[in-house]
C-alpha positions as CSV (number, residue, x, y, z in Angstrom):
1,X,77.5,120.9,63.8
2,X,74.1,121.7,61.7
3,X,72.0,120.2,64.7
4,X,68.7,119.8,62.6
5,X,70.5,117.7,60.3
6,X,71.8,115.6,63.1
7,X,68.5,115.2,64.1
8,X,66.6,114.8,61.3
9,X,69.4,111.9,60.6
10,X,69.2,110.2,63.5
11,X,65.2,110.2,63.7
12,X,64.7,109.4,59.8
13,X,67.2,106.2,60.5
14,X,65.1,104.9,63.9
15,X,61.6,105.6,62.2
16,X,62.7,103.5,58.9
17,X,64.4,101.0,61.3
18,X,61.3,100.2,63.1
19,X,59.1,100.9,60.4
20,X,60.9,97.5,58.5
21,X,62.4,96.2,61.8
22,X,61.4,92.4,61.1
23,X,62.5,92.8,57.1
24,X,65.9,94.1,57.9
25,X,67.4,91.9,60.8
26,X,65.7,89.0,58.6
27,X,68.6,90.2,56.2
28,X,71.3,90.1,58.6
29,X,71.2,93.7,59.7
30,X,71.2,94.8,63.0
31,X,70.3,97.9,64.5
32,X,73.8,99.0,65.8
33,X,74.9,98.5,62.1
34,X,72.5,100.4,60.3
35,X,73.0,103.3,62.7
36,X,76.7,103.3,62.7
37,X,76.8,103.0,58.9
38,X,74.3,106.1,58.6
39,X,76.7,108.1,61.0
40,X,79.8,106.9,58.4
41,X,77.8,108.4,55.3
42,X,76.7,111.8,56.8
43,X,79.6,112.5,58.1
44,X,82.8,113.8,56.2
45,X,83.8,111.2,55.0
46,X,81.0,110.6,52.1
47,X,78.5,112.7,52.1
48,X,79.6,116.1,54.4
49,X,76.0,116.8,55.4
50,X,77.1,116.7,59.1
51,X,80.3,118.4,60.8
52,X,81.9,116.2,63.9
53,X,82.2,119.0,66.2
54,X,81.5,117.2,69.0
55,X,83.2,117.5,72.2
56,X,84.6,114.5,73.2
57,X,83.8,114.9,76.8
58,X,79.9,115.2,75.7
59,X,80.3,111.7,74.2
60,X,81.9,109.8,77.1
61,X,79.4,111.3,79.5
62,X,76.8,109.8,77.1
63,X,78.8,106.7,77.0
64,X,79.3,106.2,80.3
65,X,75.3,106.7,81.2
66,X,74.2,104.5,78.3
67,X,76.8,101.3,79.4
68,X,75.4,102.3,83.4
69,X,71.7,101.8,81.9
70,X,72.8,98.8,79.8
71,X,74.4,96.7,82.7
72,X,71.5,97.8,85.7
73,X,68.8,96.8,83.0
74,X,70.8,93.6,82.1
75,X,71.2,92.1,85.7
76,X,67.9,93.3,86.8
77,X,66.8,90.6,84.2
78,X,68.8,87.6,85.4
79,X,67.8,84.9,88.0
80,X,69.9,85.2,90.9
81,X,68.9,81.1,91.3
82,X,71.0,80.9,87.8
83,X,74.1,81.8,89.5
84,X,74.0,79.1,91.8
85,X,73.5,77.1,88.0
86,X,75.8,78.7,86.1
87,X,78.0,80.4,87.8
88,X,81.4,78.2,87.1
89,X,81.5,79.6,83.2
90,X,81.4,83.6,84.1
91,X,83.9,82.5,86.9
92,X,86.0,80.7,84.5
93,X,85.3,83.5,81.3
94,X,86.4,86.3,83.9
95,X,88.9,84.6,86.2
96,X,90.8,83.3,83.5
97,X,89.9,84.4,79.8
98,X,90.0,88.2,80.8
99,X,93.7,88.1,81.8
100,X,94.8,86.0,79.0
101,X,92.8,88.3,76.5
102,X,94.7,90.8,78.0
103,X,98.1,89.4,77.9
104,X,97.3,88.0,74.5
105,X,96.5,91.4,73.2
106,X,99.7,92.8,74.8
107,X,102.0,90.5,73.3
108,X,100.7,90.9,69.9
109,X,100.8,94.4,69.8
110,X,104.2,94.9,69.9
111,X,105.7,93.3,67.1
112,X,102.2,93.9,64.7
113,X,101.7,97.4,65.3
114,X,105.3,98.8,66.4
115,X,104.4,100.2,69.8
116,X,106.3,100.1,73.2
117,X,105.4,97.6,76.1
118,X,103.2,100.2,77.4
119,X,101.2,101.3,75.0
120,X,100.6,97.6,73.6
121,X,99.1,97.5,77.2
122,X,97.0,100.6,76.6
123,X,95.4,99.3,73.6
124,X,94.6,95.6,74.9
125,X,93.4,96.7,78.3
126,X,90.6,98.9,75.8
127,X,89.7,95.8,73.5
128,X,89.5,93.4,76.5
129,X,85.9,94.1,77.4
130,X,82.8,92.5,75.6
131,X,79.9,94.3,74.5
132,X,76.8,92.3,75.4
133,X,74.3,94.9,73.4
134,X,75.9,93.9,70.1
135,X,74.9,89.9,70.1
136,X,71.6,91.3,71.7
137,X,69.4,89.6,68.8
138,X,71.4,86.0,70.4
139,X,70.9,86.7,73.9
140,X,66.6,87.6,73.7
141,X,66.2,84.4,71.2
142,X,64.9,82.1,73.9
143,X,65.8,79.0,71.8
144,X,69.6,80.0,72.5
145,X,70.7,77.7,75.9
146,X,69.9,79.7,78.7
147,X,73.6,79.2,80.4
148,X,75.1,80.5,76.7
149,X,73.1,83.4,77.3
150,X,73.3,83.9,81.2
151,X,77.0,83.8,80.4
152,X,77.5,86.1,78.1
153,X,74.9,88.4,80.1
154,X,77.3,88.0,83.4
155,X,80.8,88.4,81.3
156,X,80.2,91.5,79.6
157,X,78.4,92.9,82.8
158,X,81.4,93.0,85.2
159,X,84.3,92.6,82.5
160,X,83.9,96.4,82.1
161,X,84.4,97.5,85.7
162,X,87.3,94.9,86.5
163,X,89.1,96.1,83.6
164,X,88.9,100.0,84.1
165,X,91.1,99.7,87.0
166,X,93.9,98.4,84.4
167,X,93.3,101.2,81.8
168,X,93.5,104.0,84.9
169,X,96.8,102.4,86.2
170,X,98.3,101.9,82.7
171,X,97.1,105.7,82.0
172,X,99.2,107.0,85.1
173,X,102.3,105.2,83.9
174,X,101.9,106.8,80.4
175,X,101.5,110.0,81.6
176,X,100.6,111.8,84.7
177,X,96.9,112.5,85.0
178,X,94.2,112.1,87.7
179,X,95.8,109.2,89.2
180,X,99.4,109.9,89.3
181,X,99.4,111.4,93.0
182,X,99.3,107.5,93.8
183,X,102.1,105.9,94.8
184,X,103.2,102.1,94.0
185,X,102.0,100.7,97.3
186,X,98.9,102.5,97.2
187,X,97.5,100.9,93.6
188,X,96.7,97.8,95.9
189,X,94.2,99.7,98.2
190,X,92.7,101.3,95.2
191,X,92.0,98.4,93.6
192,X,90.0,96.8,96.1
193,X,88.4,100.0,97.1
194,X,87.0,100.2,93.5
195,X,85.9,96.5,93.9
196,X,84.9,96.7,97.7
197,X,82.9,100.0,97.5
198,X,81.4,99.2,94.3
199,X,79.7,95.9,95.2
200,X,78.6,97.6,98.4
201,X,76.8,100.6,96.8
202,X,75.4,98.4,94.3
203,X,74.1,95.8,97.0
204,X,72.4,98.8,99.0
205,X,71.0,100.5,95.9
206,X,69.8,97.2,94.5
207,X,68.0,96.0,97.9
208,X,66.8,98.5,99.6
209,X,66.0,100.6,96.3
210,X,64.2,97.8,95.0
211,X,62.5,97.5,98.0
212,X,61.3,100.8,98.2
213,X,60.3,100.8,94.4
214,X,58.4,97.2,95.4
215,X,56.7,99.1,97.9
216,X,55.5,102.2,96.5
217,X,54.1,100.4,93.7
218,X,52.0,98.0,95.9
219,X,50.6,100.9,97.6
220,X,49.8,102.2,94.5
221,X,51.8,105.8,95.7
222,X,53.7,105.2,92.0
223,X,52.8,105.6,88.7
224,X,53.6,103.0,86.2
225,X,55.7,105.9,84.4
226,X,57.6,106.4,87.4
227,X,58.0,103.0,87.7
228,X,59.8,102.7,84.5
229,X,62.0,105.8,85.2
230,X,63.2,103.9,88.7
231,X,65.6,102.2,86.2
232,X,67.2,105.1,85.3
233,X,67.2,106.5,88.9
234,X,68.6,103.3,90.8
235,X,71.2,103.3,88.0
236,X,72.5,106.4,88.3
237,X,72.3,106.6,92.1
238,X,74.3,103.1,92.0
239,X,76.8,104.7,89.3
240,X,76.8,108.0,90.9
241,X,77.2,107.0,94.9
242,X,80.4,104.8,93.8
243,X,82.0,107.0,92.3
244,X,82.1,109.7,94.9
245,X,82.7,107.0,97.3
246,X,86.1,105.8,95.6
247,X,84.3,102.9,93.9
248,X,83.6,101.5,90.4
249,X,80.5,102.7,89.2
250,X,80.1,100.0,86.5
251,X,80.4,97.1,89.1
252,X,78.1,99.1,91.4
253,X,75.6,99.3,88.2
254,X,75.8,95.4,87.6
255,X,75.1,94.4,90.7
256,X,72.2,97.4,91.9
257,X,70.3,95.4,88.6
258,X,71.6,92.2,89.6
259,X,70.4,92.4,93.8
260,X,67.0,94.2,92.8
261,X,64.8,93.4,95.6
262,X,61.7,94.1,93.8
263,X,59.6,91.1,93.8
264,X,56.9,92.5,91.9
265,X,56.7,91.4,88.9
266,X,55.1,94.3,87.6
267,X,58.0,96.4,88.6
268,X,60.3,94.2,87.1
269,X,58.8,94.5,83.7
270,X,58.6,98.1,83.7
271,X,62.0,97.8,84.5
272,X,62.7,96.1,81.5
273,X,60.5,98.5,79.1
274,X,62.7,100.9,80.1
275,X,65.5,99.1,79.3
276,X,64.6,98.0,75.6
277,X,63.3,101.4,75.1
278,X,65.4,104.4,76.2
279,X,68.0,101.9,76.9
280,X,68.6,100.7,73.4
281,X,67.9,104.3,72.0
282,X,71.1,105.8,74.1
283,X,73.2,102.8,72.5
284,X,72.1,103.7,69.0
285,X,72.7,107.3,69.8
286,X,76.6,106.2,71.0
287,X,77.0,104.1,67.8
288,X,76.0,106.7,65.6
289,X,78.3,109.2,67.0
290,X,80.9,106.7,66.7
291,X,80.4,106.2,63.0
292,X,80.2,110.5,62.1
293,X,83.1,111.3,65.0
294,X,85.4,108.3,65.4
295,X,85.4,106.9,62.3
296,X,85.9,110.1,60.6
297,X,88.8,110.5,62.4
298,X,90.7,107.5,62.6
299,X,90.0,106.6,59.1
300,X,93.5,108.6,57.6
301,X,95.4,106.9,60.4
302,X,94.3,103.4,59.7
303,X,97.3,101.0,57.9
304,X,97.0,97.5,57.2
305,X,98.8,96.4,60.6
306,X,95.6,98.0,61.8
307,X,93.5,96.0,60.1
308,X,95.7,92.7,60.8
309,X,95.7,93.5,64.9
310,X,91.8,94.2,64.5
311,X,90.9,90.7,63.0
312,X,93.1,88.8,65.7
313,X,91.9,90.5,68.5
314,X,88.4,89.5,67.6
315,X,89.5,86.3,66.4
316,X,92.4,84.4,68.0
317,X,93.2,86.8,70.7
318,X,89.8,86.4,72.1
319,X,88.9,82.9,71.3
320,X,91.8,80.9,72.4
321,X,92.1,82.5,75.8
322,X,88.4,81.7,76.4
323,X,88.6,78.4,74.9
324,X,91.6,77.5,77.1
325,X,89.4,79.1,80.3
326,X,86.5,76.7,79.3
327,X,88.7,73.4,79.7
328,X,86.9,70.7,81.8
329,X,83.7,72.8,82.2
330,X,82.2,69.7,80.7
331,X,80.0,71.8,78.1
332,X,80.4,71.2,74.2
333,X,82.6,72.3,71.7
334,X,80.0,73.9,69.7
335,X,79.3,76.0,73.2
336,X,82.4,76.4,73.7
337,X,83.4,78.2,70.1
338,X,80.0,80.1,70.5
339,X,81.2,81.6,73.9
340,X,84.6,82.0,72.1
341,X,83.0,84.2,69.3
342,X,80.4,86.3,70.8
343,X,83.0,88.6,72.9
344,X,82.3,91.8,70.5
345,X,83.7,95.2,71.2
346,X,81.6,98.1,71.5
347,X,80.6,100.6,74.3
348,X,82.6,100.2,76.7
349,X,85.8,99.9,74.4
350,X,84.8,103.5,73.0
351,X,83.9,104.8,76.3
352,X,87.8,103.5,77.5
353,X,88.9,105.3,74.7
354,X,87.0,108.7,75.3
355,X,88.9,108.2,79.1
356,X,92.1,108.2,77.3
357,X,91.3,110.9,74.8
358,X,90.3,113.6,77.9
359,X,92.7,112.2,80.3
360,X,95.9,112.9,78.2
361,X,94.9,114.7,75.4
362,X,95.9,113.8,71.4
363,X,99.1,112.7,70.2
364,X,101.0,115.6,71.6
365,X,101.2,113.9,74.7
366,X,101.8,110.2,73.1
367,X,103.8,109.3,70.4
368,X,101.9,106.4,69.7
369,X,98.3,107.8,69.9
370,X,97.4,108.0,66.3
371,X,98.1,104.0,66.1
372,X,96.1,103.2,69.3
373,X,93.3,105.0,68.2
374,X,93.1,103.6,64.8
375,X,93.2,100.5,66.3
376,X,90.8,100.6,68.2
377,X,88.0,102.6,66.6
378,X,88.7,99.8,63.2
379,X,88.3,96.7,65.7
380,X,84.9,98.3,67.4
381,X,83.7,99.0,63.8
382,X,84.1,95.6,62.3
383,X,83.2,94.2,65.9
384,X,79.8,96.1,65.3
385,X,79.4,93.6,61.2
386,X,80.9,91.1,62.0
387,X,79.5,90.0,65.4
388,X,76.1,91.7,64.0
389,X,76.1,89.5,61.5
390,X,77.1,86.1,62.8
391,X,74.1,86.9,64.8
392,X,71.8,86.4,62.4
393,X,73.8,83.7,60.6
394,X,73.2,81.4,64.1
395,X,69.5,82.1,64.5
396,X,69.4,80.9,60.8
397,X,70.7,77.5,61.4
398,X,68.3,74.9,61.8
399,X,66.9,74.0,65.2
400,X,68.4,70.2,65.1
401,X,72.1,71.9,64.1
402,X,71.8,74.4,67.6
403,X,71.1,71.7,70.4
């Protein structure tokens, strides 16, 4: 890979981004759009400039410390007091939606795309988790209901780490990897140590890091850059301790942002720079990838059952399970069908895939690779329009049309 190319790419397409930032999303374009769709063209699929060389287990460490700095920055955001408020729709959206997305997936899969019972589980348990960063234009607009947004925020925080469990498990039946020294009875204990240990590292991380952060700063022993690079620090060391420790790290991310004990407000927003900043720049650097490595590759494998299993999971297979999960919650239909919508894929459905990819290798190992992979780099790429652009098409309605 011509690396000054890459560069020169990537930093040409932020600078004109930012340059006309207001013009463009006024069209309809979003960020994670315009850099996918630059990483589509440079690569070998149009114009050649680049060569996907890149290793695939450079990407998903990328991926997995961009979705750790996404959720920690996201929580860290959120009113704890709006749990007590709003907590019944995440509970209902994860409780309930998340399985039948799953099963709805599963059972679809089979007879659309050809594949066995357990690879149709495979390639639902990596389309089951929503993306939060790609409706992020919805969630900052403050006119959008604050539960809408809370939701969303909450669902696509912890959706990733109480799915990944699933993808390891269906991964050891598949083939035998990292996992496969477990036997049956012991799947139960490793799922609630991923859960238990999680949440625990991310409840000490989040207090007592946040206190310490709180602390310094008052003091004045910290310097406001430092203060902005505690993000990344807490984030990781959440991530990182939960891992070792048997845990999920994504869980223990959410909730390190989400038990911040950093009263300081101060602290909090430079939290939050951070976030928006270096935050959104690792995303964009994941989506572009995606669009030069992913896309390039999948493209030859992609059939038209493909593209028909791509526009129900997005569609039916997501919005009727969640629409079925919202029953009696006593909120409107028009809230209901937004919550239904906004579930795009992104991240952490290419970061699932990258586990796969290293984990078992290429279609040697599985007969069915080529289709699972199509599938699911086509749905994450019209995930990235399609819920890009509904986006905007909301914030355009008229105010008296949105309450």
């Amino acid at each position: 890979m011509n690396e000054q190319i890459l560069l020169l790419l990537i930093s040409s397409s932020l600078l004109v981004y930012g340059l006309l930032a207001r013009n463009i999303e006024r069209a309809g374009i979003s960020a994670p759009m315009l850099i996918t769709l630059v990483g589509i063209v440079s690569g070998p699929l149009i114009l050649n400039l680049v060569n996907p060389e890149l290793e695939h287990h450079g990407l998903k460490l990328m991926a997995e410390f961009t979705l750790a700095i996404i959720l920690f920055t996201d929580a860290s955001q959120i009113e704890r007091a709006q749990l007590l408020r709003f907590e019944i729709l995440p509970i209902r959206l994860l409780a309930i939606g998340l399985p039948l997305t799953f099963v709805a997936g599963w059972l679809l899969a089979v007879p659309i795309l050809g594949l066995s019972w357990l690879a149709a589980a495979w390639l639902a348990i990596m389309l089951t988790p929503t993306d939060a960063a790609l409706a992020q234009g919805m969630i900052n607009d403050t006119q959008t209901d604050e539960q809408l947004r809370h939701t969303i925020t909450v669902e696509s925080g912890l959706n990733d780490g109480l799915a990944l469990p699933v993808l390891l498990f269906v991964l050891a039946l598949l083939q035998a990897g990292h996992y496969a020294f477990l036997d049956a009875d012991e799947w139960p204990l490793f799922v609630i140590q991923q859960f238990a240990v999680g949440s625990l590292i991310g409840w000490l991380v989040g207090r007592f890091g946040g206190k310490l952060v709180h602390h310094a700063s008052r003091q004045r022993l910290m310097l406001p850059m430092f203060q902005r690079l505690s993000s990344l620090a807490l984030a990781m060391l959440a991530y990182a301790g939960a891992e070792i420790l048997g845990g999920n790290g994504f869980i223990a991310v959410f909730l390190a942002g989400l038990f911040l004990k950093a009263r300081h407000t101060v602290v909090i927003k430079r939290l939050k720079e951070f976030g928006e900043a270096e935050g959104e720049l690792l995303a964009l650097l994941v989506f572009f990838l995606f669009g030069l490595v992913f896309v390039a590759e999948a493209w030859p494998l992609m059939q038209w059952q493909h593209l028909l299993y791509a526009l129900m999971s997005l569609t039916v297979v997501r919005m009727i399970p969640v629409l079925l999960a919202l029953i009696g919650s006593g909120i409107s239909w028009r809230d209901r069908f937004f919550l239904a919508w906004f579930g795009p894929r992104g991240i952490a459905s290419i970061l699932y895939l990258l586990v796969a990819v290293e984990q078992m290798g290429y279609s040697d190992s599985i007969p069915e690779y080529e289709g699972v992979f199509a599938t699911t780099v086509l749905t994450v790429l019209l995930s990235i329009f399609l819920h890009g652009m509904s986006t905007h098409v909301f914030q355009c309605w008229p105010k008296k049309l949105r309450e």
